[in-house]
C-alpha positions in Angstrom: 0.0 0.0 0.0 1.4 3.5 -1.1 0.9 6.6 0.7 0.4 10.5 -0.2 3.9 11.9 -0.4 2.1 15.4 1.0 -0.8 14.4 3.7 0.6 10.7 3.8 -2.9 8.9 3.5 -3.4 5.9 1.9 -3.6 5.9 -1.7 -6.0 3.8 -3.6 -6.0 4.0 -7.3 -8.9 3.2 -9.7 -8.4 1.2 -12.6 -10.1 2.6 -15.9 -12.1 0.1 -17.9 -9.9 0.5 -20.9 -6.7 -0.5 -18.7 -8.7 -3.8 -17.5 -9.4 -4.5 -21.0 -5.9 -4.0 -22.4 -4.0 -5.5 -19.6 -2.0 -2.5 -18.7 -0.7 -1.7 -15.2 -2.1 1.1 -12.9 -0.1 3.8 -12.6 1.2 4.8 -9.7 0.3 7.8 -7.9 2.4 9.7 -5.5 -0.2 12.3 -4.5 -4.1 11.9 -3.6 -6.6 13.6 -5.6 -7.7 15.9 -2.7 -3.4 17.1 -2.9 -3.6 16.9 -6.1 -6.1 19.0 -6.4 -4.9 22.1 -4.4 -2.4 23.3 -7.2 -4.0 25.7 -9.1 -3.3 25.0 -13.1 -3.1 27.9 -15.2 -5.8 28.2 -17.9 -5.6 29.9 -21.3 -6.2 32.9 -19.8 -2.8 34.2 -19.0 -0.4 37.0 -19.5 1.7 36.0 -23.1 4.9 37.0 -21.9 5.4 35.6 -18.2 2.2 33.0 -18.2 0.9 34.7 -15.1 -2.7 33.6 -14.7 -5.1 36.8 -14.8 -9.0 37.5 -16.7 -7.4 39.0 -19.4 -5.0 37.6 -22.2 -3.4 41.4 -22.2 0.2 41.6 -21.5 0.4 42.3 -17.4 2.3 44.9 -15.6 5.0 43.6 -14.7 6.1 42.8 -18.5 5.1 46.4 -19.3 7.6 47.8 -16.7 10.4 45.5 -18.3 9.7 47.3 -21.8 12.0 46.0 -24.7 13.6 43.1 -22.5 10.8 40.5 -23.7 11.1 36.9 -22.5 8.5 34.7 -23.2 7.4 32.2 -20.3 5.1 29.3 -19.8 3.8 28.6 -16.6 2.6 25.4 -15.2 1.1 26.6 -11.7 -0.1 29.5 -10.0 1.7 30.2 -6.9 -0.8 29.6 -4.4 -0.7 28.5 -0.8 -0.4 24.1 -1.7 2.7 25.4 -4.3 4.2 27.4 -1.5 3.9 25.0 1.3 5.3 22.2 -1.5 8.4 24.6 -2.4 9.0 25.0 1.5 9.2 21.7 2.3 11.0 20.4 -1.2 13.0 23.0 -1.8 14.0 24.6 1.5 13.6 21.4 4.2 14.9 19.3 0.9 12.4 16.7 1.4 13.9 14.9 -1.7 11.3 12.1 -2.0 8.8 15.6 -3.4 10.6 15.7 -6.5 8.2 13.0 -7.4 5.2 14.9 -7.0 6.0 17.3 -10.0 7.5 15.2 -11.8 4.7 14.1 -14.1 2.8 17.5 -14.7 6.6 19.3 -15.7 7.1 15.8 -17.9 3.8 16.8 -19.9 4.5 20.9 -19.9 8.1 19.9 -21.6 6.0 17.9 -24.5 4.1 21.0 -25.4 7.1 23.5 -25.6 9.1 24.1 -28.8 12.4 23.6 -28.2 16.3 22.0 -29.1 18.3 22.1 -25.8 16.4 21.9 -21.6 18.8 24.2 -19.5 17.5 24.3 -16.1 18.9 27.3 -14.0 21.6 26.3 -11.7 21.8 26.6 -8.1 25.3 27.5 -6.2 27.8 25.7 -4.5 26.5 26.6 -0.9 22.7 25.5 -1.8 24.5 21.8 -3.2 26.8 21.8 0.3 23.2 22.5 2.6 20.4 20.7 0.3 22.4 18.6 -1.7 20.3 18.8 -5.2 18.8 21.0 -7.6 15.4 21.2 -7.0 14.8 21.8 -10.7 16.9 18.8 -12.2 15.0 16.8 -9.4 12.3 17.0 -11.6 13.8 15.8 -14.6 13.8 12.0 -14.6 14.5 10.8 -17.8 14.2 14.3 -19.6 17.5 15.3 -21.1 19.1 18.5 -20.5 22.6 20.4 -20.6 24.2 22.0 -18.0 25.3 25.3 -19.7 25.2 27.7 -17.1 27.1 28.1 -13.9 26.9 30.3 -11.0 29.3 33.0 -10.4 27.6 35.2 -8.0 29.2 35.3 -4.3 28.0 32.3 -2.4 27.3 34.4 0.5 24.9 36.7 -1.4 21.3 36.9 0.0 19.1 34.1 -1.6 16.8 35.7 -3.9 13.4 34.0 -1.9 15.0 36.5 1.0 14.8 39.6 -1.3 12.2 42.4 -1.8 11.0 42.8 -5.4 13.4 45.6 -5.8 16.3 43.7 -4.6 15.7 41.3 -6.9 15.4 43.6 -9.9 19.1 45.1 -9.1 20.4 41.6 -8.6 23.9 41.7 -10.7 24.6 39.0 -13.4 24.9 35.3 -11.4 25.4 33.2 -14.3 28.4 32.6 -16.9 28.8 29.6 -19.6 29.9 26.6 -18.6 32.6 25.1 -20.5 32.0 24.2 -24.0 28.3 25.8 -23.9 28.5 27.1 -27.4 28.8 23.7 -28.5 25.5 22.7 -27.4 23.8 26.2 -27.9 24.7 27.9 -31.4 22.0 28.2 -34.0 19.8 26.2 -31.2 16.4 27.1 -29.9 17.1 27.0 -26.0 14.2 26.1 -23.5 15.3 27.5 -19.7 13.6 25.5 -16.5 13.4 27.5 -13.6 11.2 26.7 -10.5 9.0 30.0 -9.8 8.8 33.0 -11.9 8.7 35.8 -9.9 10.1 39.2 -10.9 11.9 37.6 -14.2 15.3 39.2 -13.3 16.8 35.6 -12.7 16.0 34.2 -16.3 16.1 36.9 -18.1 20.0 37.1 -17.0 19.8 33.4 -17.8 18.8 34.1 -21.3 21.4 36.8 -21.8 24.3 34.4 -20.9 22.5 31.7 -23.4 22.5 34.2 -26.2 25.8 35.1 -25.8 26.6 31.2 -26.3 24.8 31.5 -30.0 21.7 30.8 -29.2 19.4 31.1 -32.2 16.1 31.7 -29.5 15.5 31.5 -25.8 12.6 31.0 -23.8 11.1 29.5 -20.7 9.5 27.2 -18.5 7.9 27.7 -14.7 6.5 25.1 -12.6 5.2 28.8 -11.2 3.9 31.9 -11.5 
């Protein structure tokens, strides 16, 4: 018997009629449907630049105030109060075992993007000494990627979830190519990963970095906004 990775009840799955027919094995689920159900999926109606969720498919404020520093972004999640409490107990507790519940539902958002090359965004050496992961390549089981970014920033600078808005917007340049990047980036069409889009300061100096490798286009992919 398998439990929910979030409120650890039992877990009972339901086979579909079609899978009794053909034989095939239940899947199996890491997260109940009342969990499940908690994350707020972003619908159609979102902002075409950063994929916030909103009543209106006009571009939002925030991408106004960046004005001609566009960078488009896909969002899988609004970042409610379940997405919170999952990133503070996955990312910041590093409750490893929670990669699993994302897993799937980033899995399916990769097959709808356009794209040649996955980089997720890196995290630095301190964050690997304390957590011990990435909790963005955490999600990518079997999904290929390339490391082509690293982290130059001072290991002792504030982490951005500690930072005002403002803070975040004068954060300098953190990231530099990794050895041999342009290999795997000229001429391609490069998809970033990042976990929560929040002011757009962190990708967008992600995608500068990545276009300074030859990339022929960059965009992006949130399990947040």
């Amino acid at each position: 018997m398998t439990h929910c990775l979030l409120c650890h009840q039992e877990l009972h799955p339901q086979m579909t009629l079609a899978q009794f027919w053909r034989w095939q094995p239940l899947p199996v689920p890491v997260v109940c449907p009342r969990c499940e159900q908690q994350f707020e999926r972003i619908t159609t109606m979102h902002c075409p630049q950063c994929g916030r969720q909103q009543t209106s498919l006009a571009v939002c404020h925030d991408c106004e105030r960046w004005g001609d520093v566009p960078l488009r972004n896909h969002a899988v999640y609004t970042y409610n109060e379940a997405m919170k409490a999952y990133m503070q107990q996955y990312k910041f507790q590093g409750d490893y075992a929670l990669r699993q519940v994302m897993m799937e539902p980033l899995k399916q958002a990769l097959a709808q993007q356009d794209y040649d090359v996955l980089v997720p965004i890196p995290v630095n050496q301190e964050t690997w000494q304390t957590r011990g992961f990435n909790q963005v390549t955490g999600w990518l089981l079997n999904q290929p990627f390339q490391q082509a970014l690293l982290v130059t920033a001072d290991h002792k600078d504030q982490p951005q979830s500690a930072k005002t808005r403002q803070q975040r917007l004068l954060t300098q340049q953190p990231f530099s190519l990794a050895p041999n990047a342009a290999t795997v980036l000229k001429d391609r069409r490069i998809l970033l990963l990042d976990d929560v889009y929040t002011t757009g300061r962190t990708l967008r100096h992600a995608a500068a970095q990545i276009y300074l490798g030859g990339a022929k286009a960059v965009t992006s992919l949130t399990l947040a906004r």
